[in-house]
C-alpha positions in Angstrom: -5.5 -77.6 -19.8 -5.2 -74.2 -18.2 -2.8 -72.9 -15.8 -3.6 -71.5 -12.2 -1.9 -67.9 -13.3 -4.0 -67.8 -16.3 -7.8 -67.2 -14.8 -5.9 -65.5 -11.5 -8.5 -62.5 -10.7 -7.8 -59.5 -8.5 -10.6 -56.7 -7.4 -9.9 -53.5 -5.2 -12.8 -51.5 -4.1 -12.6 -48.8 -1.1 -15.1 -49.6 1.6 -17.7 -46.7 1.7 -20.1 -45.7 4.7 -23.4 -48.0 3.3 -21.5 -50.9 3.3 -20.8 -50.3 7.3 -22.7 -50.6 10.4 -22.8 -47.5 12.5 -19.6 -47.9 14.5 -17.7 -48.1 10.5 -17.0 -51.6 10.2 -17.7 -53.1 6.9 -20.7 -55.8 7.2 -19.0 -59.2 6.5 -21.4 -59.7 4.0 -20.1 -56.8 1.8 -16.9 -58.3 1.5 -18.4 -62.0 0.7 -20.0 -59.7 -2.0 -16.8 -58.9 -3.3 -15.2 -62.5 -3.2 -17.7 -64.1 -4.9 -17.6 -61.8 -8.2 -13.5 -61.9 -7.9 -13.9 -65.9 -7.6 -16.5 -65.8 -9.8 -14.6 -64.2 -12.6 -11.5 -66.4 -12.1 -13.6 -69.7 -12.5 -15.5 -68.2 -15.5 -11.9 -67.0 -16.9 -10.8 -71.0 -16.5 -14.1 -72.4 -17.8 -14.6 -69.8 -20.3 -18.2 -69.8 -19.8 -20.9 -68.9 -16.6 -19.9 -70.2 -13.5 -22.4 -70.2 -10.2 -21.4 -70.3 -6.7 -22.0 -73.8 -5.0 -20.5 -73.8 -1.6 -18.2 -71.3 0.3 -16.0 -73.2 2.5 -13.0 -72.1 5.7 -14.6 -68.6 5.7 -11.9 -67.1 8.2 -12.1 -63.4 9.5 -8.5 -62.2 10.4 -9.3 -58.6 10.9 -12.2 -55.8 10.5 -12.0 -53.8 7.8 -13.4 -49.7 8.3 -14.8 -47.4 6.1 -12.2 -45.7 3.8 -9.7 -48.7 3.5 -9.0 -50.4 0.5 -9.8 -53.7 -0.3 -7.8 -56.2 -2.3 -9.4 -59.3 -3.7 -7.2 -62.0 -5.0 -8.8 -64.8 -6.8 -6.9 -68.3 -8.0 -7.9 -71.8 -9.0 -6.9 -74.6 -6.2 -8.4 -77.1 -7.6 -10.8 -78.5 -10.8 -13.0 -81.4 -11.1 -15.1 -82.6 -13.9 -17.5 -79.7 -13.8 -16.8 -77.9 -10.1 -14.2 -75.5 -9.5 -12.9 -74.5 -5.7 -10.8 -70.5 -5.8 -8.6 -69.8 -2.7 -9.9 -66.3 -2.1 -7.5 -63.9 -0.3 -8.7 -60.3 0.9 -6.2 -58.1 1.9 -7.1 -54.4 3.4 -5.0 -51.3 3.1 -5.1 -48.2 4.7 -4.2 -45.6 2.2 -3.5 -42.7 4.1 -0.7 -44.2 6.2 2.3 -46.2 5.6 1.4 -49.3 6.4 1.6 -52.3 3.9 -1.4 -54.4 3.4 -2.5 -57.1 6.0 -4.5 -60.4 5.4 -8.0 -59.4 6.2 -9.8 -62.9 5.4 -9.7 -65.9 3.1 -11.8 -69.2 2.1 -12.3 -71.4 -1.0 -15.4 -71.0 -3.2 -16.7 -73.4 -5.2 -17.9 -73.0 -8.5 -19.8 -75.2 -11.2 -19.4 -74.3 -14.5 -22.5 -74.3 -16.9 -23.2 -74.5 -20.4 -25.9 -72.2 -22.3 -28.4 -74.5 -21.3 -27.9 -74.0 -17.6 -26.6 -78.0 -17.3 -23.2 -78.3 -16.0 -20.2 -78.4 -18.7 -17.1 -79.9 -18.5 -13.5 -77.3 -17.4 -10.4 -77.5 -18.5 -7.7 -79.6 -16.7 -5.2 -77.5 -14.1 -1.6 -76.8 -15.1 0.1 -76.8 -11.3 3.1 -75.0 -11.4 4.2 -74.5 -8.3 4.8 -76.9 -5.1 2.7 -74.3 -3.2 0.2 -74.7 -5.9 0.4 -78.7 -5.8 0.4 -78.8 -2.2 -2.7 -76.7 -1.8 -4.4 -78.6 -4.9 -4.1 -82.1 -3.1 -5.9 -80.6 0.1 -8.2 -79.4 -2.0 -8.9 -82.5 -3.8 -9.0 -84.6 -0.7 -11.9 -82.2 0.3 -13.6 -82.6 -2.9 -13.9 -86.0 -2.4 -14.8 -86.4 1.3 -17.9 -83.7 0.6 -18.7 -86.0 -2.6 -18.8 -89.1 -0.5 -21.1 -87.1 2.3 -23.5 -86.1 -0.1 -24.8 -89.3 -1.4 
């Protein structure tokens, strides 16, 4: 059993020119760049071994993000299955050169399947919730889990 706090990730990166279209707005793309390695290093932090994407899920864009700003990339477990794990991704952006706090820029829920050295999916550890925010968000999540698992067969 493993706690959400434990395999949290975070990731800042200023946005540079190439990762923007000609007007400076960073390409959405760049920035699902950057949540998948955050989320991708939190479910490998709870698994403790390789973790690979399987679904990105409630993908919301709040605001654009321009060359020059900072991004912040927060990564924490929401839920764990047997071998899947779905990360609530949060993307905050910052302007550093004025006095402005940091605003919600986007956030969705990655899901991740852990794998053993074999490339076959492994068991991960249990999730500690610790938190009625936590609990409440794990429960949505877990409803979701299971309405995409009765889809898919």
């Amino acid at each position: 059993m493993k706690s959400i706090s434990e395999s949290k990730s975070i990731l800042s990166e200023v946005m540079l020119p190439n990762q923007a279209n000609p007007t400076g707005i960073v390409h959405g793309g760049e920035i699902m760049k950057i949540m998948d390695s955050c989320g991708g290093v939190a479910a490998m932090r709870h698994a403790k071994t390789n973790a690979v994407t399987v679904r990105v899920d409630e993908l919301v864009f709040y605001k654009s993000i321009k060359v020059g700003q900072l991004v912040i990339c927060e990564a924490e477990l929401a839920f764990a299955g047997k071998t899947s794990m779905e990360v609530k991704i949060t993307v905050k952006v910052e302007d550093l050169v004025s006095e402005c706090s940091s605003e919600i820029a986007l956030t969705a829920f990655f899901t991740y399947v852990a794998l053993d050295n074999t490339g076959k999916p492994c068991p991960v550890p249990e999730l500690i919730i610790e938190t009625e925010e936590q609990k409440k968000t794990f429960e949505l999540r877990k409803q979701k889990y299971l309405d995409i698992k009765k889809y898919r067969k």
